[in-house]
N, C-alpha and C positions, 0 to 999 in steps of 0.2 A: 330514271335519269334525273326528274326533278328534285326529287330528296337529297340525294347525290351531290348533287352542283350545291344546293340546299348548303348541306353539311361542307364541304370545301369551300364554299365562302365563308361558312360563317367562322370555320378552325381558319382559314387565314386572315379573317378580321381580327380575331382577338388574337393571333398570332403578333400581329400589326397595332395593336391596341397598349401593347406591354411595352411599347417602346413613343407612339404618338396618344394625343391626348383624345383622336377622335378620327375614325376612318371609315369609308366604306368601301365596299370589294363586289365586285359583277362578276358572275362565273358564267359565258355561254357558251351555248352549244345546239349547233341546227337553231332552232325555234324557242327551245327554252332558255331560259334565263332566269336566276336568281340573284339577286341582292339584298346584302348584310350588312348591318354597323355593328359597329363598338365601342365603348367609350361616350366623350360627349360631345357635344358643337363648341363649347366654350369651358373656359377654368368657372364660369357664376353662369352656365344656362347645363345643367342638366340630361339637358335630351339629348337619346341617339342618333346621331345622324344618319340621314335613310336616302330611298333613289333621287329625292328630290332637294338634297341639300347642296347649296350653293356651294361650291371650293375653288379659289384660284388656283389652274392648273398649267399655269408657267409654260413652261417648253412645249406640253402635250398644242396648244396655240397652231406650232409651225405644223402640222400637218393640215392646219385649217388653211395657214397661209397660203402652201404649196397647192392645193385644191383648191382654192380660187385663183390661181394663175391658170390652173389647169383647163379650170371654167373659159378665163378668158382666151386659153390659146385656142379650144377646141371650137370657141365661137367666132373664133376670127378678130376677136379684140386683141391681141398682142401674140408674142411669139416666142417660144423659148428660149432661139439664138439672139432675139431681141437685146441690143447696148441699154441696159441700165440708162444711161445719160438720155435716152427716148424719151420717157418717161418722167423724167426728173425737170424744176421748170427751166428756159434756158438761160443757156449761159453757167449751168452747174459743171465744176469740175469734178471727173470724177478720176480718179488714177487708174493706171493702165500697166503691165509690162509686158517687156517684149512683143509691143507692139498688139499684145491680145488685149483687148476690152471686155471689161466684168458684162455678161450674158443675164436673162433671166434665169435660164438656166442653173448657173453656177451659184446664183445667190441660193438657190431652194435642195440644190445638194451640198453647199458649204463648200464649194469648191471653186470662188470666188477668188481668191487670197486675203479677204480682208481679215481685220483683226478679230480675234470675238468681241472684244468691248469695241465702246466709242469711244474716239479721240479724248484723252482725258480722264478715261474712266479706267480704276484699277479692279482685281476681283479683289483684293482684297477690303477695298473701301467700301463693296458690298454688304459686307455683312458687317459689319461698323455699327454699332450700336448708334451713334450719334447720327446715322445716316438712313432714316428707316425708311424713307422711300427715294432710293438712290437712282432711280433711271426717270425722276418726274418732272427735271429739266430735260429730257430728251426731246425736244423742239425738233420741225420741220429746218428752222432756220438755224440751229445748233447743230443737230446731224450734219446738212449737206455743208455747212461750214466748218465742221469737223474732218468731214468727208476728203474734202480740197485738200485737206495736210495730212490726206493720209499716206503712205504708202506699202502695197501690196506686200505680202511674205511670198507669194507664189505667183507664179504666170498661173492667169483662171484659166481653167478647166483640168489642172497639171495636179492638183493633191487637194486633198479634203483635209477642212482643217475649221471646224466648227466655231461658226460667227452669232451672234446674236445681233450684234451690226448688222450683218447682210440680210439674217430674217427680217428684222426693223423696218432696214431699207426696201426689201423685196413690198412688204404692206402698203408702206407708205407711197412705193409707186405705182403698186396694182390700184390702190384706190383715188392717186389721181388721175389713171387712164381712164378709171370708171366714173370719173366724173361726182364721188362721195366719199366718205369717209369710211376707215379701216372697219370699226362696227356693220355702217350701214354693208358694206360688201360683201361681209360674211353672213350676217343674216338671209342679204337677197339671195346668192347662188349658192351657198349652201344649207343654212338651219331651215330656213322658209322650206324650199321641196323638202326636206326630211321631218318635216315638224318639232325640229327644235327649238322650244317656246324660251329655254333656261343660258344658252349660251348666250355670253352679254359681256361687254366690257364696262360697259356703266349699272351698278346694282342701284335700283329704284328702290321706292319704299317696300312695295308686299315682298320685293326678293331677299331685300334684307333682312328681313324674320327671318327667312330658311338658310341664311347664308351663316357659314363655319364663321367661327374665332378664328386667326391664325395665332399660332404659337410660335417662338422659339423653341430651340433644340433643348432649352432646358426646362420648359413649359411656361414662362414669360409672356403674355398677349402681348401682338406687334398689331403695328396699324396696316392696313391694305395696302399693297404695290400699284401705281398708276404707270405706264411706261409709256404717257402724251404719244408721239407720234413713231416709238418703236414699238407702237403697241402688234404688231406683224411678230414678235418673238417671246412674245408671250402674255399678252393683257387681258387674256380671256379667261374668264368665270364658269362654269359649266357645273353639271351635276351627273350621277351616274346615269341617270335616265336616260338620260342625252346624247350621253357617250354610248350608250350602247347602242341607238339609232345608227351614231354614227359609223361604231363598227360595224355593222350586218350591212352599212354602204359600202362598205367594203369587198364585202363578199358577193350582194348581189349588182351592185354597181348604182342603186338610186333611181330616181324616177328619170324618164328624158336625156338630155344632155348631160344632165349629172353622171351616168352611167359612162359615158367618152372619157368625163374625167377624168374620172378615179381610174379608171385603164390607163389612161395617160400618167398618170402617176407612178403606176408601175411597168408602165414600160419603158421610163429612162431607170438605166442604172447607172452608177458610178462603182467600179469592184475597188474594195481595201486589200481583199485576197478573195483565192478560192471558195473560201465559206462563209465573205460578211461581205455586203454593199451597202448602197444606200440609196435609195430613190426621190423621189422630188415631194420631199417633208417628212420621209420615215429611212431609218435605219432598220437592215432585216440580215439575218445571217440562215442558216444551217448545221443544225445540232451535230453533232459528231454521231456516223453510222452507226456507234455502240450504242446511240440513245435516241436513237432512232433515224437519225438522219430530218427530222420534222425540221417545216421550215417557220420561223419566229418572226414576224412585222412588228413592229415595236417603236415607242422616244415614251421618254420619262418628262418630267417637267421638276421645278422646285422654286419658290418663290421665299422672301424671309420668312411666311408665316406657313407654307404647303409644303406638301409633297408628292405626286403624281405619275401614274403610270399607264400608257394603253398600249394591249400588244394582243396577237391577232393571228391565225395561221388560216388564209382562207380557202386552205385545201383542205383541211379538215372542218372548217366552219365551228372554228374554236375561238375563243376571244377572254380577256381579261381585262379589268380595270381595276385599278387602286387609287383613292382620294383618302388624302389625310393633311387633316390643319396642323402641320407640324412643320417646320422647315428644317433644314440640314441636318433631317433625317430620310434619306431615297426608301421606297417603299419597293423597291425594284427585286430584291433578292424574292421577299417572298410573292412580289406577283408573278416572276420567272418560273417558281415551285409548282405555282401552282395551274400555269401556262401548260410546261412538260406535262405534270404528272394527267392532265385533260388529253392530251394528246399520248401519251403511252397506253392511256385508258382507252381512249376509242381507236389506237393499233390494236389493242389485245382483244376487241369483241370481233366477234365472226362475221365476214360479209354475207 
């Protein structure tokens, strides 16, 4: 089996390699695990990036989010029907319709109504060359005065309709219930019991030797993304090492409390239809019975300079990661190939 994962990492690394300038790919399964680069860290550093390179993984973030709310509801620190405005300091407006109030809840399924950007921010000002780190005015005191003039597309908890706002906002009020800041929250109840040494919003000196270049789509080095206090939707650094502790929490649920969590995480759903939901930080659907009917847990990420992918089936105790310092290039298609074809494989061995 090891050779195996071996070899399918490593053919979807350089699969992945011919289009980013530098990637790595986690193939697991049960207990083993292998991880593969290809390419470099940088357009002027050479080396292959490995389990322990640093890459901003954008989106992949909000499952961390949503598992530290998880943390806090299951310890009795806050609540998932919880009004948003709880948490936020007072006298913050926050918009409302029909009478229903944005939940914890709905911020961590995106079923919130709020917008995906902040008040003011466009997608396509995003990728704006002149604009390379465009969420790093996202202030505590910019958001919630953002906030006030927002108004909803939907009555929350009525449609799913993907905010990076509401992730932002979800961080920034778990971590003033907890009395710290978005980093420190994620460290204490999550990376801390899993021994994740490498997940960090802030890269210090020794991280940054191991940390990716990011690129542009056209292989152009961009500077780093900071997203100040929306850092709940995406501000987190990680390496595949990391990520795979992470997943296999998945599957067996973590040490202590941590174990409530993640159950709690997949026991709310939000249905889009019969074969795709979403649960509190991941999107998960169901393959079509012609291809096996496996079921996929999955979010992607993408930053200017990254690319990112983790996704997970933990009935078969299958898992995948993809890191590549490349942006508005998703690494999605082949870490999906290579998700099934792990999972057709272990249908097809005999119990």
């Amino acid at each position: 089996m090891a050779q195996e994962l071996a070899t399918l990492a490593q053919q979807t690394a350089e699969r992945l390699a011919e289009k980013h300038v530098g990637v790595v790919v986690a193939a697991m399964a049960e207990d083993a695990v292998e991880i593969r680069g290809a390419g470099s860290i940088g357009a002027d550093d050479s080396r292959t990036p490995g389990p322990d390179t640093l890459f901003e993984i954008g989106s992949v973030t909000k499952p961390f989010t949503a598992l530290a709310l998880a943390c806090l509801v299951a310890t009795g620190r806050a609540g998932l029907d919880e009004p948003l405005a709880d948490l936020l300091p007072a006298g913050t407006a926050v918009p409302s319709r029909d009478g229903r109030q944005i939940s914890l809840q709905h911020l961590a399924t995106h079923t919130s109504g709020l917008p995906r950007l902040p008040r003011g921010m466009l997608l396509p000002a995003l990728l704006h060359p002149s604009k390379p780190d465009p969420y790093a005015d996202c202030t505590a005191d910019a958001l919630l005065s953002g906030l006030a003039r927002t108004r909803l597309r939907a009555v929350p908890g009525k449609r799913l309709r993907y905010s990076n706002l509401g992730a932002g906002l979800l961080g920034l009020a778990l971590a003033r219930r907890a009395g710290t800041d978005y980093e420190s929250l994620i460290t204490r109840e999550i990376c801390a019991p899993l021994g994740m040494t490498d997940t960090v919003v802030r890269v210090d000196g020794a991280r940054s030797r191991r940390s990716a270049q990011g690129h542009a789509r056209r292989g152009r080095p961009v500077a780093p993304w900071h997203l100040a206090d929306l850092a709940g939707a995406g501000a987190l650094r990680s390496t595949a090492a990391d990520l795979v502790a992470f997943v296999r929490a998945q599957w067996d649920g973590g040490p202590g409390e941590l174990a409530e969590a993640i159950r709690l995480t997949r026991a709310v759903e939000h249905r889009r239809s019969p074969f795709a939901w979403v649960h509190l930080g991941w999107s998960a659907h169901r393959l079509h019975p012609r291809q096996g009917a496996h079921l996929q847990i999955w979010h992607n990420g993408g930053t200017g300079g990254f690319s990112s992918f983790v996704g997970f089936d933990p009935e078969k105790r299958l898992g995948v990661i993809a890191l590549a310092n490349t942006g508005g290039r998703p690494v999605d298609r082949p870490a999906f190939d290579l998700l099934r074809t792990l999972q057709q494989d272990r249908a097809s061995r005999p119990t």
